[in-house]
C-alpha positions as CSV (number, residue, x, y, z in Angstrom):
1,X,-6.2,121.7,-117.3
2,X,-8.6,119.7,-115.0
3,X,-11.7,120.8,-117.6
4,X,-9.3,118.9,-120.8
5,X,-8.4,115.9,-118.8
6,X,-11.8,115.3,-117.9
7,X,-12.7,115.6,-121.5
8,X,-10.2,113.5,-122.3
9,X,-10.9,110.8,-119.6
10,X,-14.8,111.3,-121.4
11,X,-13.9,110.7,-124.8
12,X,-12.0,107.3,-123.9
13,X,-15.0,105.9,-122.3
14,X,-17.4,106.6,-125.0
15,X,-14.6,105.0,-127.2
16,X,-14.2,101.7,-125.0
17,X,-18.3,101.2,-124.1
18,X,-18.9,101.8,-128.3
19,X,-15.7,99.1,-129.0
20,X,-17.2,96.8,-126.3
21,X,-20.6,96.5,-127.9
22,X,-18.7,96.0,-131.4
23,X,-16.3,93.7,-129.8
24,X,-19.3,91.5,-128.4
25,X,-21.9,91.5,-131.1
26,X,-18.6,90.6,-133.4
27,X,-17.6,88.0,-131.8
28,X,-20.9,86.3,-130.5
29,X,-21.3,86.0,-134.1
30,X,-18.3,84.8,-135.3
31,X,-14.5,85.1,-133.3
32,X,-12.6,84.1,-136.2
33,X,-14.6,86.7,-138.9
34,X,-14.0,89.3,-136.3
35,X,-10.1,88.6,-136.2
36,X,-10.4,89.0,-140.1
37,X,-12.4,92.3,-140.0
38,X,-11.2,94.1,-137.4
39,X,-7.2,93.3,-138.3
40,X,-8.1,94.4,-141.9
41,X,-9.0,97.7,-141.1
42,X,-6.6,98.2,-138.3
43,X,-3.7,97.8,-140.6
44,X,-5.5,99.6,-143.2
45,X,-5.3,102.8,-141.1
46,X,-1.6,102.2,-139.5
47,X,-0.5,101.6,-143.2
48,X,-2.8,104.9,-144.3
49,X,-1.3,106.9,-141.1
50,X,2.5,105.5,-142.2
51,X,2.1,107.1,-145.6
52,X,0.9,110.4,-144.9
53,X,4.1,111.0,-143.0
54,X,6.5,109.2,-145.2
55,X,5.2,110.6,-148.2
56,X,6.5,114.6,-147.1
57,X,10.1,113.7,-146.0
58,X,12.2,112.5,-149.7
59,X,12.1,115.8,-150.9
60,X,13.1,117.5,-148.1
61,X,15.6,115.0,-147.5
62,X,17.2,115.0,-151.2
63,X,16.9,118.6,-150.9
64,X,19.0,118.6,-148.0
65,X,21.5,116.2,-149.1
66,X,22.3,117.8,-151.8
67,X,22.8,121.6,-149.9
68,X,19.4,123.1,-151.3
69,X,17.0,125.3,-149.6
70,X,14.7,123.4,-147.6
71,X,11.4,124.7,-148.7
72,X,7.9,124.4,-146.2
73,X,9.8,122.8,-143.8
74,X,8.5,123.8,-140.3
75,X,10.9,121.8,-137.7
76,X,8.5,123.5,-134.7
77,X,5.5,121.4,-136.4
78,X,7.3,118.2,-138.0
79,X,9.3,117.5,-134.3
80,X,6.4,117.7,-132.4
81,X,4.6,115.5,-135.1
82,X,7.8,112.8,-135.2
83,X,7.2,112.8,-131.5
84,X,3.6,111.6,-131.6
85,X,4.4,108.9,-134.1
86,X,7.8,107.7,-132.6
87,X,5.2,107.2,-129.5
88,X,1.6,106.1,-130.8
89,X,2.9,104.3,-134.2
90,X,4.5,101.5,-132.5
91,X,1.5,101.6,-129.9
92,X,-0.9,100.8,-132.9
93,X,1.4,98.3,-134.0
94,X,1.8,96.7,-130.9
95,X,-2.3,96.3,-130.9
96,X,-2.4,95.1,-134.1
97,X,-0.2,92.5,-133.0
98,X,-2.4,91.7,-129.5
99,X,-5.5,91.4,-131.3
100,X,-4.1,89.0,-134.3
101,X,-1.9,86.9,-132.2
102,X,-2.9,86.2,-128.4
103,X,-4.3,83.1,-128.0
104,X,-7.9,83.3,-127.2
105,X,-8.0,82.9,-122.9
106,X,-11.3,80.2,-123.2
107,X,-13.4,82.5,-121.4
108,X,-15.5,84.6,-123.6
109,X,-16.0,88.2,-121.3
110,X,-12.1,88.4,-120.7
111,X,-11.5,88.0,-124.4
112,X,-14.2,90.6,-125.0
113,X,-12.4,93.0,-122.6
114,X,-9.0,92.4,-123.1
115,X,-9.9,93.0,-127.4
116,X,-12.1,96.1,-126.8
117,X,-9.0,97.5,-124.0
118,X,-6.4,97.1,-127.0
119,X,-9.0,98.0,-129.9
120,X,-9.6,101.2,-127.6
121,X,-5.7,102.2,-127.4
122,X,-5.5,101.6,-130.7
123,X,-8.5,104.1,-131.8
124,X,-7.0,106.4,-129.0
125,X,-3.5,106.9,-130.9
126,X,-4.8,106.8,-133.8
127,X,-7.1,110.1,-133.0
128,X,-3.8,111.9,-131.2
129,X,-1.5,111.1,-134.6
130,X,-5.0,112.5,-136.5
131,X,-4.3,115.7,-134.5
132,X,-1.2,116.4,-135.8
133,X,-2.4,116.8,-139.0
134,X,-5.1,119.8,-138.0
135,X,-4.7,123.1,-138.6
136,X,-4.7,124.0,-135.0
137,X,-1.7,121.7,-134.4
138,X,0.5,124.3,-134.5
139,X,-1.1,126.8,-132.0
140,X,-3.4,125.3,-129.9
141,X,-1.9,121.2,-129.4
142,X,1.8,121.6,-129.6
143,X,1.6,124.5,-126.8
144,X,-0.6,122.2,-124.4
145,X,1.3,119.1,-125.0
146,X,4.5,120.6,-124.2
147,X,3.4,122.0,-120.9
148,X,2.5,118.3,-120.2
149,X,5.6,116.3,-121.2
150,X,8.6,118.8,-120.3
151,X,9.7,119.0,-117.0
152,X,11.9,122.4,-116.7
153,X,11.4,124.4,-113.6
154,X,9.4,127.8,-114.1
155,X,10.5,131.2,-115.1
156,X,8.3,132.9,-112.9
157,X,5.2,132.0,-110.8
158,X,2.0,132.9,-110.6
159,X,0.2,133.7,-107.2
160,X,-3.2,133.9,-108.6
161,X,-5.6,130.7,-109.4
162,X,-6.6,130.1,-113.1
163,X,-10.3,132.1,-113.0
164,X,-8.3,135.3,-111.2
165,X,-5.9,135.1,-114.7
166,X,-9.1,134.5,-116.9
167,X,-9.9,137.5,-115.3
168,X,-7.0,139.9,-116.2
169,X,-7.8,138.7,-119.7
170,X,-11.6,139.5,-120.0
171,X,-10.9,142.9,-118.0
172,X,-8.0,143.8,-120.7
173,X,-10.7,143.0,-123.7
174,X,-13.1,144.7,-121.6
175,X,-11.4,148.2,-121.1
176,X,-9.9,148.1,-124.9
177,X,-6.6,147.2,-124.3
178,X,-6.7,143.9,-126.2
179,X,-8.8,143.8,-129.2
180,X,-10.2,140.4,-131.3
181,X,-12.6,140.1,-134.0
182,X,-12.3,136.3,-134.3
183,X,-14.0,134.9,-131.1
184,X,-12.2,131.7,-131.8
185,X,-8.8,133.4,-131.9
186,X,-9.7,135.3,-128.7
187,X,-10.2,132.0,-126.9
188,X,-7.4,130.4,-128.1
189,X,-5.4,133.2,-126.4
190,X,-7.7,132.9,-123.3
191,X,-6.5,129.8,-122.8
192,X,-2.6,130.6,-123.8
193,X,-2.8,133.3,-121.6
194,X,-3.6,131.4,-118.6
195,X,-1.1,128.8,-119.3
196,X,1.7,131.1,-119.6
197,X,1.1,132.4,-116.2
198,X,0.3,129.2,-114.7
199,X,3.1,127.4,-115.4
200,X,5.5,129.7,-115.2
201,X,7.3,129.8,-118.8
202,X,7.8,132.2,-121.6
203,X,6.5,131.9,-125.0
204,X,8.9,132.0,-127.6
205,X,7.5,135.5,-129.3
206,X,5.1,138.2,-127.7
207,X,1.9,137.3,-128.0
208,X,-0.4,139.8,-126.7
209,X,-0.5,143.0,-128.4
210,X,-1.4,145.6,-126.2
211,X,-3.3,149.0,-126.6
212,X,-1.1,151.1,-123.8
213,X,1.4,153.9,-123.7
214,X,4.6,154.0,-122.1
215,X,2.7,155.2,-118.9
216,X,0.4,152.9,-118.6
217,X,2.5,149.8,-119.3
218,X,4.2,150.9,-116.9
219,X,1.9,151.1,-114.0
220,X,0.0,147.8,-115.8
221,X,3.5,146.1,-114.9
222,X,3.5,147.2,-111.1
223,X,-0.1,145.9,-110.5
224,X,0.9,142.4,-112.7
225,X,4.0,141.4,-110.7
226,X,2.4,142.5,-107.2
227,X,0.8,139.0,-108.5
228,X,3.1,137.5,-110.4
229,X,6.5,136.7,-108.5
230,X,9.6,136.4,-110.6
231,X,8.3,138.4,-113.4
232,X,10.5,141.6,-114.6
233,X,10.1,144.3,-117.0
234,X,11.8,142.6,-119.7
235,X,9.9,139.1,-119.0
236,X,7.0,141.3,-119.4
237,X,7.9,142.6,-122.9
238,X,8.5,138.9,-124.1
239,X,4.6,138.3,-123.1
240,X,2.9,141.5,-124.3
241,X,3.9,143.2,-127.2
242,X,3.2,147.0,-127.1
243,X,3.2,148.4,-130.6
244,X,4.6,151.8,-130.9
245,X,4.7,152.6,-134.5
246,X,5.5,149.1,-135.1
247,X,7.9,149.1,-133.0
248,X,8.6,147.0,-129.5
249,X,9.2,149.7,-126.7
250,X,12.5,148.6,-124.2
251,X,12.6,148.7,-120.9
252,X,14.6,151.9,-120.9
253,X,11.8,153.9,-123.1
254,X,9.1,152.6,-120.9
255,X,10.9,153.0,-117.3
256,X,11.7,157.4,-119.3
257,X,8.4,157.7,-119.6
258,X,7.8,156.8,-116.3
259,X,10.6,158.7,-115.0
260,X,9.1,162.1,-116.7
261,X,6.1,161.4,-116.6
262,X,4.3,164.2,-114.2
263,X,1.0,162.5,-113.9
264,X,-1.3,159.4,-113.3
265,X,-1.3,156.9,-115.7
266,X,-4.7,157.5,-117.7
267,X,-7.7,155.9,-117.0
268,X,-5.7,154.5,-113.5
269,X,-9.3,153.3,-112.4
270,X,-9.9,151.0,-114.3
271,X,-6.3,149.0,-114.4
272,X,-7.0,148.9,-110.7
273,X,-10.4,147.6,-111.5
274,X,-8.7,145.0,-113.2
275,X,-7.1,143.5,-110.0
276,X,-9.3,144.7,-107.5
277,X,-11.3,141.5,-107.0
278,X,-8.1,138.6,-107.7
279,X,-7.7,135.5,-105.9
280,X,-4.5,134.5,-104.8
281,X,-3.2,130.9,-103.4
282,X,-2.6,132.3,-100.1
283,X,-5.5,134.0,-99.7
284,X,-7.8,130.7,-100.2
């Protein structure tokens, strides 16, 4: 989290120091030309921004209205997306305005820096409504932006800091018992699966498929929630999906095979291994 803010906090300052020296070269030249320019293209892009979501909705809608199917409609992307723009849209707009309308102040560094602040906000909503029209919308921004703006209490809670979690992932790819072939898609779920511990919350489908039997989920479990407080067996099963013919094992076939089960869990080393060398809050 503190590695994407500061990225974040980055990318705004490059944005503001490159707007400053537009901003000033512009209007050293000419204030009113810049006015002219600047506005141009700024309503250019809110008006380009505007269409590409108004442009998906009257079929849906007329489809609706008139009781048909509602075909590629995907309410867990367009909500999210409506959010951005009920938020950013009228922030553009509201720049727009700034820049067109206040009255210069007769001094000619505070109109430079109150122009490049608003020309800066406006770039910067403009680049979050641009993200909700990547691919990675879906999987990767909706995720991270949720865990930012709601405010429910956690499920369960973590006890170990975020490189101890990173950990438990690498050591699970390591031993074989997750498996990627897209690096990209492995980091992706590096990152989801330290957020899910972190802050405390379930995702709304198993995501992790694991390579275990009964046995070892079992024990796998036991050593996880030793670190993890709050989390049961059936919390677990709504984080890792354990594919048994596909099919999700229950609590009840996993807590039978542990019942009968007359031996250790194979290769018990190395799930020890996994937490042998964690960090916990209370331990810093």
């Amino acid at each position: 989290m503190w590695g994407s803010n500061l990225k974040i906090v980055a990318f705004t300052a490059l944005i503001f120091i490159v707007v400053t020296i537009y901003t000033y070269l512009f209007m050293n030249s000419s204030s009113l030309y810049f006015e002219w320019v600047t506005g141009i293209c700024m309503i250019s892009i809110l008006l380009f921004y505007t269409w590409k979501l108004v442009r998906r909705y009257p079929n849906w809608y007329a489809a609706y209205m008139f009781d048909k199917n509602v075909a590629g409609l995907k309410k867990k992307v367009e909500k999210p997306r409506l959010f951005f723009y009920s938020i950013f849209l009228p922030v553009m707009g509201l720049c727009i305005y700034i820049i067109l309308k206040t009255p210069s102040t007769g001094r000619f560094l505070n109109d430079i820096l109150l122009n490049s602040l608003f020309i800066t906000l406006f770039i910067v909503s403009m680049v979050f409504l641009d993200l909700t029209w990547k691919k990675g919308f879906e999987n990767r921004y909706i995720p991270f932006v949720r865990d930012i703006v709601t405010k429910r209490g956690y499920e369960f809670k973590s006890l170990l800091d975020e490189d101890s979690l990173g950990s438990i992932f690498d050591s699970l790819i390591r031993c074989g018992f997750l498996e990627y072939l897209d690096d990209a898609i492995r980091s992706a779920d590096r990152q989801r699966f330290i957020r899910i511990f972190k802050n405390g919350n379930y995702p709304e489908v198993p995501i992790f498929k694991m390579k275990m039997d009964n046995i070892q989920t079992h024990y796998f479990f036991d050593c996880l929630k030793e670190n993890i407080s709050g989390l049961d067996l059936r919390g677990y099963l709504r984080i890792f999906f354990h594919d048994r013919m596909n099919k999700q094992p229950t609590e009840e076939s996993i807590r039978v095979s542990k019942s009968k089960a007359t031996n250790e869990p194979k290769r018990k080393d190395e799930l020890n291994l996994i937490f042998s060398k964690l960090v916990k809050f209370s331990d810093k």
